[in-house]
SERO-4910 file (N, C-alpha, C, O; in steps of 0.05 Angstrom, whole numbers):
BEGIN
 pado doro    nc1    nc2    nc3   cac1   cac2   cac3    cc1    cc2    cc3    oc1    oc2    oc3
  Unk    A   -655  -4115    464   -671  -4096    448   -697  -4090    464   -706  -4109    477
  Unk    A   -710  -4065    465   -727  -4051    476   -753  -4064    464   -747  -4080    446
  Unk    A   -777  -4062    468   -794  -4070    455   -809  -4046    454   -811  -4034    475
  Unk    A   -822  -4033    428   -832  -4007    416   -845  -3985    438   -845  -3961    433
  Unk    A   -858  -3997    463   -864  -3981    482   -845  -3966    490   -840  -3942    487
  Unk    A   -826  -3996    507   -803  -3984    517   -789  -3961    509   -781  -3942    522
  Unk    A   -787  -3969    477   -762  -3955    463   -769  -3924    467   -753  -3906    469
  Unk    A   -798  -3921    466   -810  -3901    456   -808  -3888    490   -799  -3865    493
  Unk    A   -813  -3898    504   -805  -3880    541   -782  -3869    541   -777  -3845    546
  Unk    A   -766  -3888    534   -732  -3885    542   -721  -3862    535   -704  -3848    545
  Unk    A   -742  -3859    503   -722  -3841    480   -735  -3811    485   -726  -3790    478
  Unk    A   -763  -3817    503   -769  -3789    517   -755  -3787    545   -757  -3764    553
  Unk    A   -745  -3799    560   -731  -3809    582   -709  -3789    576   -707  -3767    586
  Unk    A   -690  -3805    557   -667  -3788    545   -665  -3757    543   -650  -3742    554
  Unk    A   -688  -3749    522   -698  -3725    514   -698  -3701    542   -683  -3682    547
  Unk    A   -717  -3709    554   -719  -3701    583   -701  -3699    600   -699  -3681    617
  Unk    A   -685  -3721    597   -648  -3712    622   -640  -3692    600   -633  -3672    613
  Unk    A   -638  -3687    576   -611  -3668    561   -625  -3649    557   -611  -3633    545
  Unk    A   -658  -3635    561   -664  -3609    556   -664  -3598    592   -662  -3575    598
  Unk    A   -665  -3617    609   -659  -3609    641   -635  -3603    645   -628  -3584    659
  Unk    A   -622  -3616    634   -584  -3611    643   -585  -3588    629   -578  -3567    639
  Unk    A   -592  -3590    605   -585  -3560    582   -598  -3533    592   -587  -3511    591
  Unk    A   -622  -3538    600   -626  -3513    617   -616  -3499    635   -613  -3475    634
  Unk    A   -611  -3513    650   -592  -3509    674   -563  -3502    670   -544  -3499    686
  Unk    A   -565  -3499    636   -533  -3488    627   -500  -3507    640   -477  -3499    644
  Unk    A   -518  -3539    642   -493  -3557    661   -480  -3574    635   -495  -3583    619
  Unk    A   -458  -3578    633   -439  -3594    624   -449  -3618    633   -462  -3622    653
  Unk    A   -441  -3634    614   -458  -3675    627   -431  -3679    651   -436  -3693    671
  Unk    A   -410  -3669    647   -399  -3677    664   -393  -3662    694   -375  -3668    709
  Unk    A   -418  -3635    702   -417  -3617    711   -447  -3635    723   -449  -3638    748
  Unk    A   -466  -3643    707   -485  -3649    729   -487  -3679    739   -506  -3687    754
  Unk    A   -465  -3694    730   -455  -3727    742   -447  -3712    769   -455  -3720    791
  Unk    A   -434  -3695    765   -414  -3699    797   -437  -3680    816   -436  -3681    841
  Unk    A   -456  -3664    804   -483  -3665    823   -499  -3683    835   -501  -3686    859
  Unk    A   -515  -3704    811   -519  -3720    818   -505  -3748    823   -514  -3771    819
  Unk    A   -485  -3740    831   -465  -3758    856   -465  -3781    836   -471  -3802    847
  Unk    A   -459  -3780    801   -450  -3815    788   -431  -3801    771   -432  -3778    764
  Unk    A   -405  -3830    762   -394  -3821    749   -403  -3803    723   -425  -3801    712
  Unk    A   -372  -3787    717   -385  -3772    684   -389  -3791    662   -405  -3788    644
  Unk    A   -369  -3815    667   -377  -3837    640   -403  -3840    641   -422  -3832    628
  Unk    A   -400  -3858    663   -433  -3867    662   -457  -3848    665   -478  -3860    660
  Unk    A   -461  -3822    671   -478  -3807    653   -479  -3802    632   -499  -3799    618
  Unk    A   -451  -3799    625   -455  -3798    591   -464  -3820    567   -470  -3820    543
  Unk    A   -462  -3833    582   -477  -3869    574   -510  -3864    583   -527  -3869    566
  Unk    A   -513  -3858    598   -539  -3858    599   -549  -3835    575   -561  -3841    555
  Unk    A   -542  -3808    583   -550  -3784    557   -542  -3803    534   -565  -3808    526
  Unk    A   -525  -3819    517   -532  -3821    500   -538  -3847    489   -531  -3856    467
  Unk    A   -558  -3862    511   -574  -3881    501   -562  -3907    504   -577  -3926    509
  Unk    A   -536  -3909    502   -519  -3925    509   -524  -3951    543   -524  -3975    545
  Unk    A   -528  -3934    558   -540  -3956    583   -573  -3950    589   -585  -3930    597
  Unk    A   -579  -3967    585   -615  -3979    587   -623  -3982    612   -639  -3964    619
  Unk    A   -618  -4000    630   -623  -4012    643   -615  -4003    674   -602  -4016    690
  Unk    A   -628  -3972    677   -631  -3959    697   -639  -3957    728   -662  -3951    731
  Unk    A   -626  -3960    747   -641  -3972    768   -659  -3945    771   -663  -3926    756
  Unk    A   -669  -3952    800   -688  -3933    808   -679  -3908    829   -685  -3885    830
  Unk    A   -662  -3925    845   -641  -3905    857   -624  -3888    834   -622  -3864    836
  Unk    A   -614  -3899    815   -606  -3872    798   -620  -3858    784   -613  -3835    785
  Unk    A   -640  -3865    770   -663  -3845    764   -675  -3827    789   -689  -3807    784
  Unk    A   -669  -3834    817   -677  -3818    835   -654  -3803    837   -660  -3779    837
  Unk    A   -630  -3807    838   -609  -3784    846   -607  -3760    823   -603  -3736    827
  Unk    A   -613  -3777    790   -618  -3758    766   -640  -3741    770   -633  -3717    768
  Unk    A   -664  -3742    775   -682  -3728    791   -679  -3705    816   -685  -3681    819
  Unk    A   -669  -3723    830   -663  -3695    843   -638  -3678    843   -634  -3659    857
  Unk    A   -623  -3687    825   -605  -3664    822   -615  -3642    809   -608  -3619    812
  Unk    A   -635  -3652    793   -650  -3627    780   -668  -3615    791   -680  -3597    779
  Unk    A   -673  -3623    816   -692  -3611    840   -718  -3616    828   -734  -3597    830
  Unk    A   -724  -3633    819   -747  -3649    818   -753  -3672    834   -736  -3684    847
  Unk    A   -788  -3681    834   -785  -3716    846   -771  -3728    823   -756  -3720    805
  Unk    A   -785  -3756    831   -777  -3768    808   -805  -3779    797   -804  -3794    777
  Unk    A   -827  -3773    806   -846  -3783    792   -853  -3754    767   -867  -3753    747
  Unk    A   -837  -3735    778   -844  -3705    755   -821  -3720    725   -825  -3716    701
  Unk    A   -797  -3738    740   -784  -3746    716   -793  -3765    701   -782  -3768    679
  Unk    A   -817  -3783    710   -819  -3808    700   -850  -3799    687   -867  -3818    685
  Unk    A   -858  -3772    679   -885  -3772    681   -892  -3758    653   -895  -3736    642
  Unk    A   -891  -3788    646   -891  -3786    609   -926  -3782    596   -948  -3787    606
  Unk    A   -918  -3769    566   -942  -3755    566   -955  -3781    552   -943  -3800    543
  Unk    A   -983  -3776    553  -1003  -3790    549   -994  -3809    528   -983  -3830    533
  Unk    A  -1001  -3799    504   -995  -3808    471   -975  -3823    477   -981  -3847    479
  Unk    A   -940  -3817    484   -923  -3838    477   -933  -3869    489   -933  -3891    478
  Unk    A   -941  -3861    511   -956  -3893    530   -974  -3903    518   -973  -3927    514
  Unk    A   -994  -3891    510  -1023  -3906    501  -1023  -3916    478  -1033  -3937    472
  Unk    A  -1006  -3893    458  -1021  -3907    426  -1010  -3932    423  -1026  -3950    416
  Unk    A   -992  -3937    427   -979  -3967    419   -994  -3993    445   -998  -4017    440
  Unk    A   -998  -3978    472  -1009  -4000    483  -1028  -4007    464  -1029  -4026    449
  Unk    A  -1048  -3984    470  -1083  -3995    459  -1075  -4008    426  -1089  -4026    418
  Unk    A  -1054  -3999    410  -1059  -4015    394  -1053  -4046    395  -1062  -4062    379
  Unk    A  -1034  -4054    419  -1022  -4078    413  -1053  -4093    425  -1065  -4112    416
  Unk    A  -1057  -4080    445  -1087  -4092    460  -1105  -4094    448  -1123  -4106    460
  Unk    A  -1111  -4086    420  -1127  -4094    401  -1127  -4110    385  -1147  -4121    376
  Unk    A  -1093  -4115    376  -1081  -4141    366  -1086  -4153    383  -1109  -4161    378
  Unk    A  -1078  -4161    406  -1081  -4175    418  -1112  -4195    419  -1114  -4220    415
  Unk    A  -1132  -4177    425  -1163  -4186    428  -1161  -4196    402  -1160  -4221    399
  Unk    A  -1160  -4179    379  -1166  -4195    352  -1161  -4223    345  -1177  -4239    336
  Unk    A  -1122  -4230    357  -1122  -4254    345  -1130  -4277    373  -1118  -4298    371
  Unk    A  -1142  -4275    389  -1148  -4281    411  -1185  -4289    406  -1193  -4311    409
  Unk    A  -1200  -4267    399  -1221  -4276    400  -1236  -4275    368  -1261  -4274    365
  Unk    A  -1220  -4274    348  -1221  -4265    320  -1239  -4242    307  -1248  -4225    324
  Unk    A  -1246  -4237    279  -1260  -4215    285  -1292  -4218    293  -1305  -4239    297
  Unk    A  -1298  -4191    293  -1330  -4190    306  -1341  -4197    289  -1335  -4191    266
  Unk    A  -1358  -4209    295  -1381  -4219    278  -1406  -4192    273  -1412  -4176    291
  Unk    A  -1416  -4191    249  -1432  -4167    233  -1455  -4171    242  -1474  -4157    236
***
């Protein structure tokens, strides 16, 4: 299981390969054999099904779409922060308790 950051990258991660492939008017099994991986296992990846992505395949998914891969991995602000800063505030709270008035 993902932990709520994670979940929350991945599922823009996801989002982001299936409106790239969809633009580009490609079949999932039309842009696997671009980016040189099987069609199963893209289609496991589009649908959430395999997690645990190396970096070399997020680079070959990347550039099949003629992108880097830091344009693929380059998530917007909000999904990253709000849940950090909030856990980081849990965090301090039960760590140094509350502030004193």
């Amino acid at each position: 299981m993902l932990a709520p950051v994670e979940q929350d990258l991945f599922v823009v991660l996801l989002q982001r390969l299936r409106r790239l492939r969809q633009k580009r008017e490609l079949t999932q099994e039309a842009f696997a054999e671009k980016a040189q991986v099987s069609y199963k296992y893209y289609q496991a990846i589009e649908g959430g099904r395999k997690r645990d992505l190396r970096l070399s395949t997020l680079a070959k998914l990347a550039a099949a779409h003629g992108i880097s891969l830091s344009e693929l991995l380059d998530f917007p602000r909000p999904v990253m922060t709000a849940r950090v800063a909030d856990k980081a505030t849990q965090y301090r709270f039960k760590k140094n308790g509350p502030k004193p008035k």
